[in-house]
Structures are given as C-alpha cells and as structure tokens.
C-alpha positions as CSV (number, residue, x, y, z in Angstrom):
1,X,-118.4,6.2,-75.1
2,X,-122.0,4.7,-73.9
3,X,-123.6,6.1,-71.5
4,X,-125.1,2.8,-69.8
5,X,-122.3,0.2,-68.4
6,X,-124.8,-2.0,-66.8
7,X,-122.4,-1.9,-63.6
8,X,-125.0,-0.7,-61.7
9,X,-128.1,-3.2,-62.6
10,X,-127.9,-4.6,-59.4
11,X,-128.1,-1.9,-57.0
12,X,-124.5,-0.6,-56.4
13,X,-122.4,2.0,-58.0
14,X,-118.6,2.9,-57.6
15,X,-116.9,5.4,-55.7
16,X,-114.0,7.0,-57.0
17,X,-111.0,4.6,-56.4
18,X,-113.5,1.8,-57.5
19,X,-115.2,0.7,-53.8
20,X,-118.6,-0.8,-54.7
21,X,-121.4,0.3,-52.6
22,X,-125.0,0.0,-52.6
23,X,-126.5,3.4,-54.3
24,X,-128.6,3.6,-50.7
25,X,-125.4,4.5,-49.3
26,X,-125.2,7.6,-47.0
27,X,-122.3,8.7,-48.9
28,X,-124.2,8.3,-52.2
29,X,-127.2,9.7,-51.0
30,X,-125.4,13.1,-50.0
31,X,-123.7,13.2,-53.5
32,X,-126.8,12.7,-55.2
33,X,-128.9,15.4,-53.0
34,X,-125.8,17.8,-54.5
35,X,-126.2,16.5,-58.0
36,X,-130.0,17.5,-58.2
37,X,-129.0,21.0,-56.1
38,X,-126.8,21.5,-58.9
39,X,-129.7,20.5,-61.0
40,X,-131.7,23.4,-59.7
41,X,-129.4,25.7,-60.2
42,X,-129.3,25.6,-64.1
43,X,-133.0,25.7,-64.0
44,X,-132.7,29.1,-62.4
45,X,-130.0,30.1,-64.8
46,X,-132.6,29.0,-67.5
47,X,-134.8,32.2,-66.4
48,X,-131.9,34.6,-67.3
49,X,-130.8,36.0,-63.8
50,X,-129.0,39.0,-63.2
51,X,-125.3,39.1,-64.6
52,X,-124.1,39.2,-61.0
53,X,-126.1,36.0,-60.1
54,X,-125.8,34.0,-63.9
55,X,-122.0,34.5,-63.2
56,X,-122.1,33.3,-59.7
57,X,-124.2,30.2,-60.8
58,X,-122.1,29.0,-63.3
59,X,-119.4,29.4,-60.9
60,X,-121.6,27.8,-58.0
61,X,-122.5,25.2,-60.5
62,X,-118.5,23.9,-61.1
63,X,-118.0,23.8,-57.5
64,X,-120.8,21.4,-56.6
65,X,-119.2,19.5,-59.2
66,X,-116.0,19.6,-56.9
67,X,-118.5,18.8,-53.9
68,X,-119.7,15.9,-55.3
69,X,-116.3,14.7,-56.3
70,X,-115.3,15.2,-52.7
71,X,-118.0,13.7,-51.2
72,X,-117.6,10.2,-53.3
73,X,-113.5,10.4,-52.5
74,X,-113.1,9.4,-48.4
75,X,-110.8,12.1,-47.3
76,X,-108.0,9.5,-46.0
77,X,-107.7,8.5,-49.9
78,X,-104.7,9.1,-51.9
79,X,-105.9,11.0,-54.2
80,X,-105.2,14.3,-56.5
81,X,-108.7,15.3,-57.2
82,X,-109.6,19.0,-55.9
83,X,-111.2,19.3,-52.1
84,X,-113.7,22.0,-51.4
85,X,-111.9,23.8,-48.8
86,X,-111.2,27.3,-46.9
87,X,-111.2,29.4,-50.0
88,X,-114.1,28.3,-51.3
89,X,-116.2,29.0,-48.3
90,X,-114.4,32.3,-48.1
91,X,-115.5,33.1,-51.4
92,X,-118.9,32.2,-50.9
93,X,-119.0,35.1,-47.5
94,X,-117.7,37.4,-49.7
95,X,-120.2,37.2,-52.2
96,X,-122.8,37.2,-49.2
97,X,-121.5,40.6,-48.2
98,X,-121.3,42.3,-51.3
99,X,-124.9,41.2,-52.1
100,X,-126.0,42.0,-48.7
101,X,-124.5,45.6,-49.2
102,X,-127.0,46.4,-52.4
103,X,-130.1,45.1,-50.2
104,X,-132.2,46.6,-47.6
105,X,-131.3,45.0,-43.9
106,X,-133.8,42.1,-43.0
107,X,-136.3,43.0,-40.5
108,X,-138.8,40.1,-41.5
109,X,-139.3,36.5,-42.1
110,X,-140.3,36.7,-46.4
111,X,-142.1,34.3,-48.4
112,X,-140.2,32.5,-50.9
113,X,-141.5,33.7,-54.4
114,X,-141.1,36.8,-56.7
115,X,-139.6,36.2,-60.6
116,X,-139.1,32.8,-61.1
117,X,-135.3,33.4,-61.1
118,X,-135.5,34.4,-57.4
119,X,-138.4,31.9,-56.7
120,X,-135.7,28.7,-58.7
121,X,-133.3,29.9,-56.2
122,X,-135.6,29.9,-53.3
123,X,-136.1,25.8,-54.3
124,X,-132.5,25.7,-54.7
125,X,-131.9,27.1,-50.9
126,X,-134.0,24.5,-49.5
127,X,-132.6,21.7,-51.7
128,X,-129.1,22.5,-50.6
129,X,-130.3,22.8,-46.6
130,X,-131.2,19.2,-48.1
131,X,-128.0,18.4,-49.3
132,X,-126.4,19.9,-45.9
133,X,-128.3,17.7,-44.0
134,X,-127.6,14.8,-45.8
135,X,-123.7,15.5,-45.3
136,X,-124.3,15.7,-41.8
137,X,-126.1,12.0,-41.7
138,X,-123.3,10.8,-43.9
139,X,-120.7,11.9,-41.7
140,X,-121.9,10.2,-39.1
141,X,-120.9,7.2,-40.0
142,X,-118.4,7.9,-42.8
143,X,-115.4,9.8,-42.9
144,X,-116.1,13.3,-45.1
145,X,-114.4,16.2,-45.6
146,X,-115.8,18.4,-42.3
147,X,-115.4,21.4,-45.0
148,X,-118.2,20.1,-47.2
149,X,-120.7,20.9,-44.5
150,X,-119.9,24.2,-44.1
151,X,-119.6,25.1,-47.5
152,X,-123.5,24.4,-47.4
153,X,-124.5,26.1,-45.1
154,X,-122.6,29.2,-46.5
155,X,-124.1,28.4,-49.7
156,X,-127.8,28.4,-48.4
157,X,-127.3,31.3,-47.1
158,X,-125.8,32.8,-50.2
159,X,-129.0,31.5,-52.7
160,X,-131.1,33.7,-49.7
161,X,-129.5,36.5,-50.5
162,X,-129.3,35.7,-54.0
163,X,-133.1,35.7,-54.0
164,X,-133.3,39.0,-52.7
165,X,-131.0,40.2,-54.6
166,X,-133.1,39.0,-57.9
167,X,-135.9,40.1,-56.7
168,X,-134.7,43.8,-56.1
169,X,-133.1,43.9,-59.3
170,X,-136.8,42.8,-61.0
171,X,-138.5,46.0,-59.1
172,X,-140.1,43.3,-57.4
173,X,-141.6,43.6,-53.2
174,X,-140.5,41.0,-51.1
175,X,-143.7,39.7,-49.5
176,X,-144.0,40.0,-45.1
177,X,-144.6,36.8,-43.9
178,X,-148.1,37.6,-41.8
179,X,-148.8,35.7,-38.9
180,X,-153.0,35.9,-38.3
C-alpha cells in the first residue's frame, strides 16, 4: 500500500464514510490537535517513564486513536467503529485518584518542568487543553460526540498528575511558582 493517494492535493481530505471536506475544517482541525497530543505522548514514552505511567501511555495512546476516529465519524452516522464514552472517562478518574493517593496534596501553583518525562507530559497537558478547546469550537457548529470533550478535560488533568507523579518518583522537587 502507498502512503501518498494524491486525494488530498487540493486541500480536502475524507471523513470516515467518505464526506470530502476542506482539511481547515473544525472537525479536522480537532482530530488533528489529538493526533499531534498523541504525538507527544510517545515522545514522553521515549524518556522511559515510570512503569505506572509507560503503561498508562500506551494505553492513553490507543484511546486517542479511538478519539480521533470519533471525532472524524458524526455521531448520527451508522456506524460500528468504537465511541469514547462513560468508561473511558471513568477510567481516566480512577487513575487520577490512585496517582493522587501516592502524592503530596497541592497547596501551590508549580512550574511545569523537572525530568524530561514529567516536563514531555507537562507539553502534552497543554497540547490536549488544546485539543479540548478545539472540540469545543468544533461542536459548535458540528455534531460531536459531547463525551469527547469531557474525556479531555479528564485527561489533562490526568497528564498533571502524571507529572507529579514522575517527578516524585525521579526524587525530583516540584518548583513553587513565586509571585515577586
């Protein structure tokens, strides 16, 4: 199989049932600001995290694959491809929880940095607010799973903790934001 069709020389690209849309499409857009999220996640992955967090990146990684699937496929489509849905956010709160529960409670704003696991995923939190906000603009004015959204946000919050959770592991101080 080649990896170039030409099909998209002139400035659209397919959806999954075959639509043809520009590639400045909201709906693009938002499945591309996933792709490159997922993107940042194997670049952390590439500075050998923790087990705990390696195993919840690959995992993470598959799922965005699912996101992105979803976010191409209108939800009123017949289709049988997978949806991201209640389980997978509740998955991702879990995994917040048991994190949190190995961490010191927050009592300050921290500066993103520390191993360059924890700093990757620090990038990858503000690429998938990105991604979230992106979502939110395409569902606007297109019809999206409303589950999409939320899993997210969950999931920016689960890179934070992630993060910390790195970083603690590494020995390493998280660093007080200091106002002057």
């Amino acid at each position: 199989m080649k990896i170039y069709t030409k099909t998209g020389d002139t400035g659209e690209t397919s959806l999954f049932g075959g639509q043809r849309v520009s590639k400045t499409n909201v709906r693009i857009e938002a499945c591309g600001q996933v792709d490159e999220l997922n993107s940042t996640l194997g670049l952390a992955r590439s500075f050998h995290p923790t087990k705990v967090n390696e195993t919840l990146l690959q995992r993470l990684q598959n799922e965005l694959f699912v996101l992105g699937a979803d976010l191409a496929t209108p939800p009123s489509r017949e289709t049988k491809i997978e949806r991201i849905n209640e389980a997978h956010i509740t998955f991702l709160e879990s995994q917040i929880d048991a994190l949190q529960e190995e961490l010191q409670p927050l009592q300050f704003f921290i500066l993103p940095g520390g191993t360059s696991a924890a700093s990757t995923l620090h990038l990858s939190r503000t690429v998938c607010r990105r991604a979230e906000r992106a979502c939110i603009h395409c569902a606007e004015t297109e019809d999206i799973n409303n589950d999409a959204v939320i899993y997210l946000n969950r999931l920016s919050d689960l890179l934070f903790v992630m993060t910390r959770y790195e970083n603690k592991n590494a020995g390493i101080l998280e660093s007080r934001w200091k106002v002057r």
